[in-house]
C-alpha positions in Angstrom: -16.0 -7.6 -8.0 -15.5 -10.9 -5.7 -11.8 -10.0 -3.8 -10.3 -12.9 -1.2 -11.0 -11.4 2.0 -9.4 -12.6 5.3 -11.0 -11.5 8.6 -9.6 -11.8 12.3 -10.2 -10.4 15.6 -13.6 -9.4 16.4 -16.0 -6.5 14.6 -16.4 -4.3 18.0 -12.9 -3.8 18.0 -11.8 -0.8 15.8 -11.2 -2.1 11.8 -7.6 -2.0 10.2 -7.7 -3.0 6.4 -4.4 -3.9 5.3 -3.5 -3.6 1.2 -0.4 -5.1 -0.4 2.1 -4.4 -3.0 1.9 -5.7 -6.6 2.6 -9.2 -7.4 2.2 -10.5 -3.8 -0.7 -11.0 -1.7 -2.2 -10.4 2.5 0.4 -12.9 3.6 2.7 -10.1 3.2 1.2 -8.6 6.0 1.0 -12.0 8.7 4.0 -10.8 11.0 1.2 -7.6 11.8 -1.8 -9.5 11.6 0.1 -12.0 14.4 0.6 -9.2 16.5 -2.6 -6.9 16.3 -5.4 -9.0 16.1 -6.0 -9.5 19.5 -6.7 -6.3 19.9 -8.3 -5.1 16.8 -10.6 -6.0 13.6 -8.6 -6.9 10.8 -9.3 -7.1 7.5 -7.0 -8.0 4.7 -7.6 -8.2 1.1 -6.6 -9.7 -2.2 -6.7 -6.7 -4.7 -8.2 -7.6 -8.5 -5.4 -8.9 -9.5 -3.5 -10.7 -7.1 -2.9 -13.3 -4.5 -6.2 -15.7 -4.3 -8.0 -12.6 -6.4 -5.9 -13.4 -9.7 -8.9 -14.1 -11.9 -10.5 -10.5 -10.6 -9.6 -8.5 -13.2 -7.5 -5.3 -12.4 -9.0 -2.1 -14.0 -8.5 0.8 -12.0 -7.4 2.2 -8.9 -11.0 3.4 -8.9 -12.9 0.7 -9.5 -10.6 -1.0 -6.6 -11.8 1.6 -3.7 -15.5 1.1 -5.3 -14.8 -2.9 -4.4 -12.7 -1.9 -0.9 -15.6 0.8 0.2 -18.8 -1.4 0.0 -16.2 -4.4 1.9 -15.5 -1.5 4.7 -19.4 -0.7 4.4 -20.2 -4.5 4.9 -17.7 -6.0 7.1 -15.8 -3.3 9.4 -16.7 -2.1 13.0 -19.2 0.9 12.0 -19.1 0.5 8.7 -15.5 2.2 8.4 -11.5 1.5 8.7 -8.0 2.7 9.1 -6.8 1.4 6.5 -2.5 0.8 5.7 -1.1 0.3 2.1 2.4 -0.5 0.9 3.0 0.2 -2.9 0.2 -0.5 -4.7 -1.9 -0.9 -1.7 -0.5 2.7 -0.9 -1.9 4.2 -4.6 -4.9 2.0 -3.8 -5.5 3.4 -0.1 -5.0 7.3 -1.5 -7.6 6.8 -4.0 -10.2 5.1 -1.5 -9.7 8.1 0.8 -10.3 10.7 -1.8 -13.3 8.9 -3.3 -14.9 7.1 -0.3 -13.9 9.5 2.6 -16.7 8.4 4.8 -15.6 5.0 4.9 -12.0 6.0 6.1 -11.0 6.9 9.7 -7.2 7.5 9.2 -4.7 6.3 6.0 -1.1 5.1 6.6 0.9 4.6 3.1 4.3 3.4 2.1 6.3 3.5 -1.0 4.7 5.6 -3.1 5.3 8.8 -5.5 2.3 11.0 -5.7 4.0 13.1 -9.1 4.3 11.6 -12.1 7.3 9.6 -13.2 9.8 11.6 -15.9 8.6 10.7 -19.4 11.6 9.5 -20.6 12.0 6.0 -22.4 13.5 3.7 -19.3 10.2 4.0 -17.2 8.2 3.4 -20.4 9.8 0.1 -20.9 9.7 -1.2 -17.2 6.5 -2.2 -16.8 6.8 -3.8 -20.6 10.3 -5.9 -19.0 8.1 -6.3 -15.6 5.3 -8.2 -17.4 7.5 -10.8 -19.5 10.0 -11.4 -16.2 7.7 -11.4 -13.1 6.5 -15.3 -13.9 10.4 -16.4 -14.7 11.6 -18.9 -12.1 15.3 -16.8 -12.4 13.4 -13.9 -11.4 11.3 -15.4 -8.3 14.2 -16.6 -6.9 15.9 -13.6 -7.1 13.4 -11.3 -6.1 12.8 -13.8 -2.8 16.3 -13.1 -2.2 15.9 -9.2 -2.3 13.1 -9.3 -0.4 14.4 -11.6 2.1 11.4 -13.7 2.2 11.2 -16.6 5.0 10.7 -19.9 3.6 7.5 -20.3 4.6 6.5 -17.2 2.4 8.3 -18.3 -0.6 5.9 -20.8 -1.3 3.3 -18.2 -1.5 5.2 -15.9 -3.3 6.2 -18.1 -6.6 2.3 -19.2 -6.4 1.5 -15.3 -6.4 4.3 -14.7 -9.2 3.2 -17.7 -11.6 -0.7 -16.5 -11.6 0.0 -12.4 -12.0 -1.3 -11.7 -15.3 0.4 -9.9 -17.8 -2.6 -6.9 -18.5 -2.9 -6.8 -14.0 1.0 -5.2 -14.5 0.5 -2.8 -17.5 -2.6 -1.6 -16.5 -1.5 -1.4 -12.8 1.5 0.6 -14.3 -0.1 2.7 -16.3 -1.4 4.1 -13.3 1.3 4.2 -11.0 3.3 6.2 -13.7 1.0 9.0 -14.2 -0.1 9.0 -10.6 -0.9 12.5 -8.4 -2.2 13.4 -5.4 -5.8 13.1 -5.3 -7.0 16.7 -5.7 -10.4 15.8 -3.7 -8.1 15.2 -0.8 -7.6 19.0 -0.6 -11.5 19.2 0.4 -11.1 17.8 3.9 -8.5 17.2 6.6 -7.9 13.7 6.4 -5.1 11.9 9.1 -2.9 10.9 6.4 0.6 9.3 7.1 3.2 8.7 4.5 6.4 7.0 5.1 8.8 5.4 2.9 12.0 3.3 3.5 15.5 5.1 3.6 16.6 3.2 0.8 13.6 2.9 -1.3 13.7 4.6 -5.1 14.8 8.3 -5.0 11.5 9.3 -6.7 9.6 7.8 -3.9 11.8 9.5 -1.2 11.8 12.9 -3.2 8.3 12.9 -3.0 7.2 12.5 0.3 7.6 15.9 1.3 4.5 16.6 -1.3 2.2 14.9 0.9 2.3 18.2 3.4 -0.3 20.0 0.4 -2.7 18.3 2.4 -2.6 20.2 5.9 -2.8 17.8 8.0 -0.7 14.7 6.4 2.2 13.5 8.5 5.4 12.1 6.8 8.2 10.3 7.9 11.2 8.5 6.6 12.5 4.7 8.2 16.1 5.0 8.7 17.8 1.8 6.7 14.6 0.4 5.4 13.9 -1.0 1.7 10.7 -1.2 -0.2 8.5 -3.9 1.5 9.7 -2.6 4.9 7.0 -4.1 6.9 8.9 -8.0 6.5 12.6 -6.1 7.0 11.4 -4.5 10.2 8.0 -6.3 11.2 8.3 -4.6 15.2 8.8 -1.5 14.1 6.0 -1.1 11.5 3.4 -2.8 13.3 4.1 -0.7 16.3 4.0 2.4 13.7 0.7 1.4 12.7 -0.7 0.8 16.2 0.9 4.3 17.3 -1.0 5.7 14.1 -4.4 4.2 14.9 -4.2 5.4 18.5 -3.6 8.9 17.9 -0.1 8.9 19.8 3.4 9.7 18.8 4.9 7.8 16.3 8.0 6.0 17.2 11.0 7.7 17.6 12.9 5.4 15.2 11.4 7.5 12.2 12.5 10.5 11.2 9.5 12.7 10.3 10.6 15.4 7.4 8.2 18.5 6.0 7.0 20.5 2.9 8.9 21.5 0.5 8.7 25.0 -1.3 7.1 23.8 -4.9 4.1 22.6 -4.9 3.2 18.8 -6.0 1.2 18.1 -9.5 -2.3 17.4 -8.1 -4.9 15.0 -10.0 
C-alpha cells in the first residue's frame, strides 16, 4: 500500500509517528510538527483513504498497521516509534500496538471508544448520512466552523473533504462501530495513554476508564477540550505528547481518572 509520508527532523533522534482523524489529513498535526521537530524524528502519514493517500484504498484497521509497521521498520530511528493518534488515527494506533508490538515504543490516543456502540438505529444510519454529506460545500463550511480551522487549513480541508470516498467512510465505520480493545494487548505491558476532550461524545468519555484492563495504560481527561483537541489547544497537546515520550509527568492541566468496576468488551 503506497501512503503520503512526510518526514522531518533527523532519524537519530527518537521517531514520533503522528495519525489523523477521518476525512482530514497530517496537516492536522503542523502546530506539533512546528514545535517538536527540532528535537525529534517525525513522521506523519496519510492513512488509505485520506489526505494525499485518497486513491489508497481503505480496508481495514489491520491491513493499515500492516502498511504503518513495515514504514516504522523502514523509516524510524531503530526501526520503531511512539506513535500518537486522534480518532481514527487513535483506532488505527491501538490496532498497530496489538499486532506490531515490536515496532511500538509507547501509544498516546485521543477520541476513541474501545466498546461497541448501542445497536440501535441512529448509529446505523450515521455513517450512511456521513457518506452523502461530508463532500457538501454546506457541510465543509460548517464543519471548518466547528472545528475552528485557520484559514490557511481550510484550504486543505475542503481538498481533503471533496476527495474522501464514499466506501473509505462506511468501511472506516463499520469498524469504529464494532470496535474493542485489542485482546492481544492484554499479553504485554504496553505504555498506553488515552485521553479524550471534556466535551467530546459521552460514549467516548464513558469509556476511557476501560483502558485501565490493560495494567499499565494511563488515562486522562482535557478539561474544556472538543474532538480534534490538538488545533483547540496546540501548547497543551504537544507538551502532553513530549511529556509522554520522555517518561515524565503529564501536565497538570489534565485530569487523570481510573478503572471502573465492569470490565470492558475485549476483541
Amino acid at each position: 500500500m503506497n501512503l503520503k509520508i512526510f518526514e522531518y527532523g533527523k532519524v537519530g533522534q527518537p521517531t514520533i509517528l503522528f495519525l489523523h482523524g477521518l476525512g482530514v489529513s497530517s496537516w492536522m498535526w503542523q502546530e506539533q510538527v512546528e514545535a517538536l521537530h527540532d528535537r525529534y524524528h517525525v513522521l506523519a502519514v496519510d492513512l488509505p483513504g485520506n489526505g494525499e493517500s485518497y486513491r489508497a484504498e481503505w480496508l481495514s484497521f489491520a491491513a493499515t498497521a500492516v502498511t504503518l509497521a513495515h514504514i516504522i521498520r523502514d523509516r524510524a530511528t531503530n526501526g520503531q516509534a511512539h506513535v500518537v493518534g486522534l480518532s481514527l488515527g487513535g483506532y488505527t494506533a491501538l490496532t498497530l500496538l496489538a499486532n506490531h508490538p515490536e515496532r511500538v515504543l509507547s501509544t498516546l490516543v485521543s477520541g476513541v471508544t474501545i466498546r461497541p456502540f448501542p445497536d440501535n438505529f441512529a448509529y446505523k444510519l450515521m455513517p450512511k448520512l456521513m457518506s452523502r454529506a461530508m463532500g457538501w460545500n454546506l457541510t465543509i463550511a460548517l464543519m471548518s466552523r466547528v472545528m475552528q480551522l485557520p484559514p490557511e487549513a481550510q484550504p486543505l480541508y475542503r481538498r481533503d473533504s471533496k476527495n474522501l470516498r464514499r466506501a473509505t467512510i462506511l468501511r472506516t465505520y463499520d469498524e469504529v462501530l464494532t470496535f474493542s480493545l485489542p485482546a492481544a494487548l492484554l499479553g504485554h505491558r504496553p505504555r498506553l495513554l488515552a485521553v479524550a476532550g471534556e466535551k467530546e461524545a459521552k460514549l467516548v468519555l464513558d469509556s476511557l476508564p476501560d483502558f485501565h484492563v490493560v495494567e499499565t495504560a494511563v488515562t486522562a481527561v482535557v478539561p474544556n477540550a472538543h474532538h480534534g483537541w490538538n488545533g483547540e489547544f496546540p501548547e497543551l497537546f504537544t507538551e502532553m505528547v513530549e511529556r509522554w515520550v520522555g517518561e515524565r509527568p503529564l501536565p497538570s492541566a489534565l485530569q487523570q481518572t481510573t478503572a471502573k468496576t465492569a470490565p470492558p468488551v475485549l476483541a
